[in-house]
N, C-alpha and C positions, 0 to 999 in steps of 0.2 A: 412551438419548437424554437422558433427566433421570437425575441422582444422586436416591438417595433420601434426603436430607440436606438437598440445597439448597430443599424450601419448610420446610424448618425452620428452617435459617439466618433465610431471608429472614423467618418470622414472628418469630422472634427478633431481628432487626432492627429489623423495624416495632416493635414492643414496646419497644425503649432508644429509637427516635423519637421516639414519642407521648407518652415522660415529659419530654420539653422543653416541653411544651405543656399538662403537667395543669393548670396555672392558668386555664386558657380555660375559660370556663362550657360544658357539655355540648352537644356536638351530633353528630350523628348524621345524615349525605346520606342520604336513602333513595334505595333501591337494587329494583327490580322481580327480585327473585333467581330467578323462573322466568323469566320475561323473556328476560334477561341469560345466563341458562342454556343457554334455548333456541339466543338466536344463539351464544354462546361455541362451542356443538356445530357449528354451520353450518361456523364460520371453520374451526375443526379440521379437520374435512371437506376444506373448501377447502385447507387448508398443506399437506395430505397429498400434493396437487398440484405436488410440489418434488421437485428432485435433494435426495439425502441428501447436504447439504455437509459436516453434523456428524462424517459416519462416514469411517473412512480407505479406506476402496473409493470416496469421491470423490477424483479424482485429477484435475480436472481444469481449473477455473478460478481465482481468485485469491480463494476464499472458506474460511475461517479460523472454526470455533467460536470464539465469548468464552468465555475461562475463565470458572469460574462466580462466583468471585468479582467481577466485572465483569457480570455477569448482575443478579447480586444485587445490588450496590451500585444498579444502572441501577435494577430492581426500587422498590426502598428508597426512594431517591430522587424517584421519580414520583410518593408519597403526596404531596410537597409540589411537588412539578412548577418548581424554579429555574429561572429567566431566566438567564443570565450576562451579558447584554445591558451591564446596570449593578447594581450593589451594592445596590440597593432590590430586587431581583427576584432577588438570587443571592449573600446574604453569604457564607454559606460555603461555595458551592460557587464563586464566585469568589475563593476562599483558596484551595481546592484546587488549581484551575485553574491558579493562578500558581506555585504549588511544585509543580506538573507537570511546567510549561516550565521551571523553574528543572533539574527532574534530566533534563528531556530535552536542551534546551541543552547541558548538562556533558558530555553523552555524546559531545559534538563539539567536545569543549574549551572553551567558552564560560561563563563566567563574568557578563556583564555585556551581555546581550542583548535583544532584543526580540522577544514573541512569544504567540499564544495559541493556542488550539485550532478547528478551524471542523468544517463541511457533512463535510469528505472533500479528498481531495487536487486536485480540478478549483479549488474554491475558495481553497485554499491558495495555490496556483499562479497563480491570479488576481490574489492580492495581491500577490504575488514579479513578475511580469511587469508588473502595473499601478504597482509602485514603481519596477522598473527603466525603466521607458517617461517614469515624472518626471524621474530622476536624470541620463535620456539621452535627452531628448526627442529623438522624432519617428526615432529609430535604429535598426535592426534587430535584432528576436530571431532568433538561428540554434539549431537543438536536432538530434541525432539522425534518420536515415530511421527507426527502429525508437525512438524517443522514443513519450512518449502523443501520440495525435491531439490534448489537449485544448490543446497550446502553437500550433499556427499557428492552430485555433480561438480561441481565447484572444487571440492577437494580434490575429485581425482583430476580435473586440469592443473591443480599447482602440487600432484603428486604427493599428495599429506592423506594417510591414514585417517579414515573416516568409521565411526560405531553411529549409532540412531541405540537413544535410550525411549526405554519404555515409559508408557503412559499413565495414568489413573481414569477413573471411570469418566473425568471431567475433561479430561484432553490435554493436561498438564505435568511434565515431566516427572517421573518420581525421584525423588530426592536418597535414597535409597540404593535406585538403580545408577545412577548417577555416582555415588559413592565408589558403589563396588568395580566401575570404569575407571573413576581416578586412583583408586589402590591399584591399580597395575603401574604405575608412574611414568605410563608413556603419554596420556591425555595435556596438551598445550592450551585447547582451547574450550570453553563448553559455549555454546548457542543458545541464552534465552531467548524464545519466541515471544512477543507482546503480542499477541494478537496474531494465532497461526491461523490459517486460510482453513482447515476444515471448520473451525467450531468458533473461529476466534477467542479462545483461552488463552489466557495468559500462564508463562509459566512461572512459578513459584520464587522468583528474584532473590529476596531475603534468603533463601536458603542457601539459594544456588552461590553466592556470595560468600557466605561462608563457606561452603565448602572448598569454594576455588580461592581462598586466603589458606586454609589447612593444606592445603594439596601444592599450590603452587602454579594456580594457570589463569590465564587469562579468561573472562568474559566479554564475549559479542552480543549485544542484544538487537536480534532481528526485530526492530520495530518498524518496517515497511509498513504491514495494515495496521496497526493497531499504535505507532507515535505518536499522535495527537487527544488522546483519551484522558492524558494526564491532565486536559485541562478542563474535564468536566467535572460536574458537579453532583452529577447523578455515578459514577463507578462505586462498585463495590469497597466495604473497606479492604478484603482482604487485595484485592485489585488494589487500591489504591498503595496498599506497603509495596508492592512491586513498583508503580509508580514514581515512589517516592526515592527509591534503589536507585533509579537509574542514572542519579549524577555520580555512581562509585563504579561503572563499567567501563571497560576500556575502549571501546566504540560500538559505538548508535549507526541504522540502517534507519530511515522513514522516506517514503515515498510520498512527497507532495499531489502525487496526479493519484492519489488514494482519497482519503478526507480530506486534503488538502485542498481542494479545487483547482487542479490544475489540468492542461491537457495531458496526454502524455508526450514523451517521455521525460518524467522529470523526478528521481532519486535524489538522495540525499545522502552520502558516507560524514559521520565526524568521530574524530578520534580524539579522547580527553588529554589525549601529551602531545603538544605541536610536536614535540621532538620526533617525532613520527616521521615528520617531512623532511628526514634525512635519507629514507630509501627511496623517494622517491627522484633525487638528483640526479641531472641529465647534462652533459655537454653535447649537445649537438650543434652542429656549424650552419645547419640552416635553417633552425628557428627564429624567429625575428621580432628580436626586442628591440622596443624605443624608451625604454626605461629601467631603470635598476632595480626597481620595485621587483617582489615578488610577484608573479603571473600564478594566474588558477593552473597552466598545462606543469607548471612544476611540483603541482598538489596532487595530481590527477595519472591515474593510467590510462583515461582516453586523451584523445591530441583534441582537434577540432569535433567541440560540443557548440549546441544551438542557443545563444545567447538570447535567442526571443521566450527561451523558458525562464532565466533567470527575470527578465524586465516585465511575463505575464506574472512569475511568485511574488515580485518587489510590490508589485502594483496591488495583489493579492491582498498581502500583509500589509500595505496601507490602510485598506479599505477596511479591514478585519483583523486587528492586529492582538497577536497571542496569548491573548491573557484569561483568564481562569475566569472573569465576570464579562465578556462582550459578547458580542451578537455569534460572530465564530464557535466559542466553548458554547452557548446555547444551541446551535443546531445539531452538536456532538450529544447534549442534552437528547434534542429529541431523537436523533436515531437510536439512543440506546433503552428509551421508554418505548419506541414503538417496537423493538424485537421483543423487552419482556410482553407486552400488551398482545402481541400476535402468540409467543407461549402459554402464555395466560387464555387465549378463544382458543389454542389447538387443543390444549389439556382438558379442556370442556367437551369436546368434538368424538362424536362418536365412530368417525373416520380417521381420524391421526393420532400417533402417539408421541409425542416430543419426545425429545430425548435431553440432553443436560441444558438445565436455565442459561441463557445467553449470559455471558462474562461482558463481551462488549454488544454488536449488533446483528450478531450470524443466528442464526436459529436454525437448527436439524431437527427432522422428524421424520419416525416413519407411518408409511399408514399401516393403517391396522388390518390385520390379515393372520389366518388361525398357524400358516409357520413364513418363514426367513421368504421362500423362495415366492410364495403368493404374495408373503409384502414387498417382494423387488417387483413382480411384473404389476402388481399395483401402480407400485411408484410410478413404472413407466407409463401407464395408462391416464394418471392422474398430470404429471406434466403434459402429455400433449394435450389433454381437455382444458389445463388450463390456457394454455397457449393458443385454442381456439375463440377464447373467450379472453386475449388480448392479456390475461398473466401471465408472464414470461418467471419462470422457476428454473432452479439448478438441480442437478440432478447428484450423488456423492457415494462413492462408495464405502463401505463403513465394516468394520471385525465385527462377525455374529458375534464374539463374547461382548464387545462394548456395548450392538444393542441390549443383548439380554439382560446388562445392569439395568436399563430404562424398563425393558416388554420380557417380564421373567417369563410369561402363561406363553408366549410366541416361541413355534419348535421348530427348533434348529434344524436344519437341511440342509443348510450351504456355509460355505467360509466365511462371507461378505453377503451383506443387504444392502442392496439400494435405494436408498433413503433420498430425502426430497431438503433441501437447503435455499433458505431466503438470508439474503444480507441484504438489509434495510438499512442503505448508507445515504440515503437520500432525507433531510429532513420531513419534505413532503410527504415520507411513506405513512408516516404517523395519521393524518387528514384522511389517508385514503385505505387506512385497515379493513373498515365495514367493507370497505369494496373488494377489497381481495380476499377477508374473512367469506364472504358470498359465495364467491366466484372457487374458491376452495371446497365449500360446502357443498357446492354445484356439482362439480367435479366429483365429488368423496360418493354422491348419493345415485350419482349413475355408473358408477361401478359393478 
């Protein structure tokens, strides 16, 4: 769980910190070290109280170790605790900050943008949906049936008219139904999803594009999970033409504490037209600038954000920096060989039945069972077995018609089946398939 290196780094850290500041006369916080000891033991105790997200036998929600250099940096960082709010609270982690977005931007072609870091991707999305809502006052967002929940929520807090378009059998909007929303000519905005959280599918970009040039509306591309795939080398091609869309939409959503290796919370909003950064000015009399520069709190709808996220992603993107051929785009590599490779042993398996080839690294499956209702209490039965045996799996609820594109002979009895979902965002997952492919098998055969 800990390298035995990283609180050495990290004291080595602190140590080139504290020589910026020998000039300050001596002081020293006192500190209650039995105290402080005592509880430190309690919390431990308490954490203990967790899925092992860290280890690759967790297989099973959208949570991601920070590499440790992101640990550290975070670490390092909180002896002086930055603001990024404004430049009085965050000089240099709001330098950081900005040549973060400057290489995250690039990675979407973007040059000449606008953008900082926030909360996590509900926030992000906030600002993308609450610019869209000025740009196109009073006009509807449409996103996704398998979109995050957080856009028709979202919508109804900045009071804009929200629809959810239908899917296809792959978990991708249809281009069609989408259509027949923006013929009514009140649609402002439409929601690609890169990478939606049940299936990770991507939605159809190129298309969507076109349509919102005929029609007249803007695009948000939700790429919270799924923004960094662009830089692998293993995506699909038709994946990749969405890909490749993405420097013609009007603002990106990617959350670095996703693939990104960060802790949380650490989101990302950019918007292809600075000129954007005119609704977000502000006269207030008691912000506090020491400079004329532009400040992040004048890009931003949050005030005071935690600067030790910007200094763990700066440090990040040093170590791994964004390109299509390093070590980074390779571990995007393996996570999305080892969802097809676990597709590939389920579809073998005489206990489960996948359901659509992974797009990125999500994989749904239900087990096999003669109708809907015997494979949801399966399902249930098959996570806690594995979870006995240290698999930790997610569990999802899914439209009988969409299984029954996958499991035609399985009889319908219920609305929704509950179906069994692995996202394999760990590169590691790949080394450790045989073992969970077992441990699955285990499970499937004491049913």
């Amino acid at each position: 769980m800990i390298h035995p290196a990283e609180l050495k780094l990290l004291r080595e850290a602190l140590a080139t910190l504290a020589e910026g500041f020998e000039d300050l006369p001596a002081f020293t916080p006192e500190i209650d070290t039995g105290a402080v000891h005592a509880v430190l033991q309690r919390v431990a105790e308490r954490m203990q109280d967790n899925y092992p997200y860290f280890h690759p036998q967790y297989a099973g929600q959208m949570l991601k170790p920070p590499h440790a250099v992101a640990r550290i940096a975070y670490a390092m960082a909180l002896w002086v605790n930055p603001n990024n709010h404004a430049l009085d609270g965050g000089r240099a982690s709001s330098a950081l900050e900005k040549e973060c977005i400057v290489e995250l931007a690039r990675m979407y072609g973007w040059e000449n943008s606008l953008g900082h870091l926030t909360g996590g991707g509900t926030m992000a999305n906030l600002e993308a949906l609450w610019v869209a809502g000025l740009t196109n006052p009073g006009k509807r967002i449409i996103a996704s049936e398998q979109a995050h929940y957080t856009h028709s929520r979202l919508s109804s807090v900045l009071n804009l008219p929200f629809s959810s378009v239908a899917v296809d059998a792959h978990g991708r909007m249809e281009l069609v139904a989408i259509e027949d929303l923006l013929r009514n000519g009140d649609v402002g905005t439409i929601v690609a999803t890169i990478g939606n959280t049940g299936f990770g599918s991507v939605d159809p970009l190129p298309g969507i594009l076109e349509l919102a040039e005929k029609y007249g509306a803007r695009v948000h591309a939700d790429a919270a999970y799924g923004g960094y795939f662009g830089l692998s080398s293993q995506i699909h091609a038709s994946t990749r033409a969405a890909y490749d869309c993405l420097t013609r939409v009007d603002s990106i959503v990617v959350d670095p504490h996703k693939h990104g290796l960060q802790p949380y919370g650490c989101g990302c909003i950019l918007f292809r037209d600075p000129d954007v950064g005119r609704f977000y000015k502000h006269d207030s009399p008691f912000t506090y600038f020491s400079s004329a520069e532009l400040h992040l709190g004048e890009i931003s709808l949050e005030c005071s954000r935690p600067g030790a996220s910007a200094v763990a992603l700066w440090a990040t993107q040093q170590l791994f920096p964004l390109v299509t051929d390093g070590q980074f785009s390779q571990w995007l590599d393996q996570c999305l060989l080892a969802a097809r490779t676990l597709w590939d042993r389920l579809d073998t398996s005489v206990y489960y039945r996948p359901l659509m080839p992974p797009e990125l690294d999500i994989v749904v499956y239900a087990v096999d069972a003669p109708d809907m209702a015997e494979a949801s209490r399966r399902a249930r039965q098959v996570f806690a077995l594995a979870a006995a045996q240290n698999l930790h799996l997610a569990m999802v609820e899914l439209p009988s018609a969409l299984v029954s594109t996958y499991v035609p002979e399985m009889a319908v009895n219920t609305d929704t089946v509950t179906c069994l979902r692995s996202v394999l965002m760990k590169p590691e997952h790949r080394d450790w398939l045989d073992e969970i492919a077992r441990i699955l098998e285990t499970a499937g055969a004491s049913l």
